[in-house]
C-alpha positions as CSV (number, residue, x, y, z in Angstrom):
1,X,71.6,46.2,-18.8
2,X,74.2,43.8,-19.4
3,X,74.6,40.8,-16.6
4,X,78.4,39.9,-17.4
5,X,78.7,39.1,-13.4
6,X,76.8,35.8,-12.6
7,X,79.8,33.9,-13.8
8,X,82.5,33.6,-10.8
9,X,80.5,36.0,-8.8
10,X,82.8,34.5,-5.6
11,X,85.8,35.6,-7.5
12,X,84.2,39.0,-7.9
13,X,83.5,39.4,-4.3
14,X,86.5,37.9,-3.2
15,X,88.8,40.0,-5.8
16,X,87.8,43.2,-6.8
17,X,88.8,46.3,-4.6
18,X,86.2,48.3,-2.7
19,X,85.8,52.1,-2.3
20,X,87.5,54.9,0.2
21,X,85.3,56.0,3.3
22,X,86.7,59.6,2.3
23,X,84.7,59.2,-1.1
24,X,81.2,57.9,0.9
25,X,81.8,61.2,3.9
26,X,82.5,63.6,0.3
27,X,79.1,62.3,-0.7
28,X,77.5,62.3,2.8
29,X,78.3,65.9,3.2
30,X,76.0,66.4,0.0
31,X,73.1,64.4,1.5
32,X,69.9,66.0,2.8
33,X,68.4,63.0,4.4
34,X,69.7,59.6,5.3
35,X,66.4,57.7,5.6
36,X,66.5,55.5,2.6
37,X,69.3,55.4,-0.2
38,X,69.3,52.9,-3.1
39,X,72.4,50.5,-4.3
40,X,71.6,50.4,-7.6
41,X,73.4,47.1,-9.6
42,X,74.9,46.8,-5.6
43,X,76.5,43.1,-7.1
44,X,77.9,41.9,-3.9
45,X,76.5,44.5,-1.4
46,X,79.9,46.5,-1.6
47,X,79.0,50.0,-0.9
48,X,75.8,48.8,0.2
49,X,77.5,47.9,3.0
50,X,79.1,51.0,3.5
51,X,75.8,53.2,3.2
52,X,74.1,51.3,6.1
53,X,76.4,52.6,8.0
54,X,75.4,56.0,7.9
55,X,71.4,55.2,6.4
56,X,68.4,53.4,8.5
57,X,67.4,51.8,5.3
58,X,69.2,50.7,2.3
59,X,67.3,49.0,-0.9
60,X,70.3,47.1,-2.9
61,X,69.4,45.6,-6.5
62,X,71.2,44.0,-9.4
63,X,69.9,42.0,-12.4
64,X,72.4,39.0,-10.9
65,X,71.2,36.4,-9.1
66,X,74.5,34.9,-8.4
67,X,76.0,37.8,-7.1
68,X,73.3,38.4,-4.7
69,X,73.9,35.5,-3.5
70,X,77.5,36.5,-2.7
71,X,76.0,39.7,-0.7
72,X,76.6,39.5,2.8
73,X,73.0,39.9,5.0
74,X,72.4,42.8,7.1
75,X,69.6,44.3,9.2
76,X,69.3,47.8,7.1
77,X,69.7,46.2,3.6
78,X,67.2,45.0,1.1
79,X,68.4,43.1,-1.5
80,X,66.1,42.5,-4.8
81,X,66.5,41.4,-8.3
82,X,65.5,44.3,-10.8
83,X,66.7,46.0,-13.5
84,X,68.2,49.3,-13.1
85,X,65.9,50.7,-15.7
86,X,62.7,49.4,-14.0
87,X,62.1,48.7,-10.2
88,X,59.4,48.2,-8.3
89,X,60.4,50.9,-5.7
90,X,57.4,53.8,-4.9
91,X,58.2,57.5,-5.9
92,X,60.2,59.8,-4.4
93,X,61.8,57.3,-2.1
94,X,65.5,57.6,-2.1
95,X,67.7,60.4,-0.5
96,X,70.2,58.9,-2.5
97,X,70.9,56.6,-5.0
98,X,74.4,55.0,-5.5
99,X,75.5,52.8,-8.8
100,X,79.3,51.7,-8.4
101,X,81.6,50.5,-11.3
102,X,78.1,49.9,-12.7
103,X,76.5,52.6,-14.4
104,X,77.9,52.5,-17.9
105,X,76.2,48.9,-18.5
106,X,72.5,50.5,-18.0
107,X,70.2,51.9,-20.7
108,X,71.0,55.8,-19.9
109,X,67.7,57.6,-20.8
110,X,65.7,54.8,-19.0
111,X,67.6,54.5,-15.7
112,X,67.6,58.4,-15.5
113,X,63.9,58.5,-15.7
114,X,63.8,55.8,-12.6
115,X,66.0,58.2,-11.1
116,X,64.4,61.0,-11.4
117,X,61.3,58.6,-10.0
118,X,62.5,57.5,-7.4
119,X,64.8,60.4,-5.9
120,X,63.5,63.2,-3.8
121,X,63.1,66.4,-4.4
122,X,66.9,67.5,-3.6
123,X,68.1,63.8,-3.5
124,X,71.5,63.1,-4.9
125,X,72.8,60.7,-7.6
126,X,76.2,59.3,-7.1
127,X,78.1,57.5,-10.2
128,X,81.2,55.8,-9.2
129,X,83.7,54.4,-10.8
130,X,87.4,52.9,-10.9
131,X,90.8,52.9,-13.3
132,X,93.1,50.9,-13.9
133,X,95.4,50.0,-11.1
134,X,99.2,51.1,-10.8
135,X,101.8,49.0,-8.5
136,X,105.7,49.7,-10.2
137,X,106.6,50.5,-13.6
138,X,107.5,47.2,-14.7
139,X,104.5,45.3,-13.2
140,X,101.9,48.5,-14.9
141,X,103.9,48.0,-18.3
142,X,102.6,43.8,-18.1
143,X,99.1,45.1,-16.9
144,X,98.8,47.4,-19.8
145,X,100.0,45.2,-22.5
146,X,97.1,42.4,-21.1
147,X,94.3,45.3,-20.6
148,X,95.4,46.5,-24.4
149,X,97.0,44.2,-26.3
150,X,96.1,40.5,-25.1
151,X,92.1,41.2,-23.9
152,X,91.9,44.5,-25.3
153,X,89.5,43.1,-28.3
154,X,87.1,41.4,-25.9
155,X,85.8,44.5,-23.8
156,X,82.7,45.3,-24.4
157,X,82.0,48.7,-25.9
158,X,80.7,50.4,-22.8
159,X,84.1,50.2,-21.4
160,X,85.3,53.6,-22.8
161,X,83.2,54.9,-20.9
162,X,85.0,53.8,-17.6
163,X,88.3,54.9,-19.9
164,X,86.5,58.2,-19.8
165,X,86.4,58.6,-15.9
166,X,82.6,58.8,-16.7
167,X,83.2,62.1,-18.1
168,X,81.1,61.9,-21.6
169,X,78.0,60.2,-20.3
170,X,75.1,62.0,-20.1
171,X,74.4,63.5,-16.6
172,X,70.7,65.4,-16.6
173,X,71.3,66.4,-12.7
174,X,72.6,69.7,-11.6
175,X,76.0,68.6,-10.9
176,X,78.5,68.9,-7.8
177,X,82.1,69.5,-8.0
178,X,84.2,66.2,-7.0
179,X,87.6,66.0,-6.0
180,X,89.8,63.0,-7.0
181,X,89.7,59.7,-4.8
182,X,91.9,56.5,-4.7
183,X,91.8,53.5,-3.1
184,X,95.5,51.7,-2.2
185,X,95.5,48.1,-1.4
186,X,98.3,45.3,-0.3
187,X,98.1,42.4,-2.6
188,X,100.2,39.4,-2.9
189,X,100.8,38.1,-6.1
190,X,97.8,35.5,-6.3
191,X,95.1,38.5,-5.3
192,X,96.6,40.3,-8.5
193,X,96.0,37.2,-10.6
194,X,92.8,36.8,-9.2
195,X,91.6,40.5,-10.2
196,X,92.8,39.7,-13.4
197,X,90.6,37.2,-13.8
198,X,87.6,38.8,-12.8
199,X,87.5,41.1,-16.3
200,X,84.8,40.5,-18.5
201,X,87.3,40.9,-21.4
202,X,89.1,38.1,-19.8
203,X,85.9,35.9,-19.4
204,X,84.5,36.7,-23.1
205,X,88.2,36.1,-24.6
206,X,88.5,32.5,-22.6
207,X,84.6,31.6,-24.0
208,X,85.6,32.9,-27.6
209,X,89.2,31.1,-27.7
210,X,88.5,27.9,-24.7
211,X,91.9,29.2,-22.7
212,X,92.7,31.6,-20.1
213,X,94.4,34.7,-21.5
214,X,96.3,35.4,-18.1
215,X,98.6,32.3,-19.1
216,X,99.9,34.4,-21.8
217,X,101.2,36.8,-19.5
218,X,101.8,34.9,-16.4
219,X,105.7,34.6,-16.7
220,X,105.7,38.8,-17.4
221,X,103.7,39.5,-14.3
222,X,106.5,37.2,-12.4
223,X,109.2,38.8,-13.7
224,X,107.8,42.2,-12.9
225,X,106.6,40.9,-9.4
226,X,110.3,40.2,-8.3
227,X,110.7,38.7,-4.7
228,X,108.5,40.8,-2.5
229,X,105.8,39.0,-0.8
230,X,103.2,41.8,-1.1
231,X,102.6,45.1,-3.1
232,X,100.8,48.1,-2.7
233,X,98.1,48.5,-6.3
234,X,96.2,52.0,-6.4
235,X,92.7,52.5,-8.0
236,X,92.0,56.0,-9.3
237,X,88.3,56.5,-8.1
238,X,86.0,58.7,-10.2
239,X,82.9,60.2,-9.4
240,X,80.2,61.8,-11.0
241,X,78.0,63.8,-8.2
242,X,74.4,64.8,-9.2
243,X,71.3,66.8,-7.0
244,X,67.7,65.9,-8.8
C-alpha cells in the first residue's frame, strides 16, 4: 500500500469532504451484527467516527503515522498502525469492514485474503469512494483543466480506478446492489483551494517541479468564483457493497 498521506495530514483532515449518513444507514441495513467493525486505512478517523456511532467497538488502521495523529480520540475506537494487507487482528472478528477513498492504493489479492480473515461468516465489506466535485459550469471547467491538464501527469496509476467508480476492481464477495450517494458541502473559496491542495498529483507535481501547481490556475478559479462569499461543491459517492 502506498502512504501518499503523511505529508500535510492537517490539511487532509481539515480539507477533504466526509461521507453522507444516508450511505452509513444503506450499509447498516446490510449489517448482521454491530459488535466490532474495522476502519481499514481510517487516515483521520473519518468514518471511523461515524461507525461508532452505531458499533460498541471499532478497530481503525492506516499505514500513516501522521494521519493518526490527526484522528480525533474516542472511547469505541482503536487506532493502530498496520498494513491493510497484514494486521494483527484474530479471525473472524469484524461484522464489517469499511475502507474509504482508500481501497484502490492496497495490494488487491492480499487485502482480500485479510478480509476474508478477519470477517464473519455473513460479514460485509464496504468499498467507498468519491468523484470529482461539481460547483457551476465555469468553476468545474477550471477544476477539470487542473485535475486533467495541469496535474493530470502526476496521479498515480491507481487513480483510474477511482475514475472507474470502483467498478473494474476485483470484488470476490457476493455483491449487494447500491444506489447512488452524494455529499453537498458549503465552501468558501479558501476551503476550495485548500482541497485542491490535498491531491497527491498536486504534492508529487510540486516535489517533481519545486512550485505549487494551483498558482497556475489561481486567477481561473477567481474568475469562475465571481463575488459570492460561499458555494455549494457536490461529491458523487460510490460504493461497492460485499457479504463474505
Amino acid at each position: 500500500m502506498k502512504d501518499n498521506f503523511s505529508t500535510q495530514s492537517d490539511q487532509y483532515r481539515q480539507f477533504r469532504p466526509t461521507y453522507p449518513q444516508d450511505l452509513f444507514e444503506f450499509i447498516y441495513q446490510h449489517c448482521l451484527d454491530f459488535e466490532q467493525a474495522w476502519d481499514c486505512g481510517t487516515g483521520n478517523g473519518q468514518s471511523a467516527l461515524e461507525l461508532a456511532k452505531r458499533f460498541k467497538k471499532v478497530q481503525a488502521s492506516d499505514i500513516s503515522a501522521a494521519q493518526l495523529a490527526q484522528a480525533p480520540l474516542h472511547e469505541r475506537i482503536v487506532y493502530s498502525q498496520q498494513a491493510a494487507e497484514k494486521t494483527d487482528f484474530p479471525a473472524q472478528s469484524f461484522n464489517l469492514i469499511c475502507v474509504a477513498q482508500a481501497i484502490h492504493w492496497f495490494d488487491f489479492e492480499r487485502f482480500y485474503a485479510e478480509a476474508r480473515r478477519t470477517l464473519q461468516p455473513g460479514g460485509l465489506l464496504a468499498a467507498i469512494g468519491y468523484g470529482l466535485t461539481s460547483c457551476t459550469p465555469a468553476l468545474d471547467a477550471v477544476i477539470l483543466h487542473y485535475y486533467q491538464n495541469i496535474v493530470g501527469p502526476f496521479w498515480d496509476a491507481e487513480r483510474k480506478h477511482v475514475e472507474q467508480s470502483y467498478q473494474c476492481i476485483p470484488f470476490p464477495f457476493e455483491e449487494i446492489e447500491t444506489p447512488g450517494f452524494s455529499s453537498d458541502f458549503e465552501w468558501r473559496f479558501e476551503h476550495l483551494l485548500g482541497y485542491l491542495q490535498t491531491w497527491s498529483a498536486a504534492k508529487h507535481y510540486q516535489q517533481q517541479k519545486g512550485h505549487n501547481p494551483l498558482d497556475l490556475v489561481l486567477e481561473d478559479l477567481k474568475l469562475a468564483w465571481g463575488e459570492e462569499v460561499k458555494k455549494v461543491f457536490r461529491f458523487p459517492i460510490f460504493v461497492r457493497l460485499g457479504r463474505n
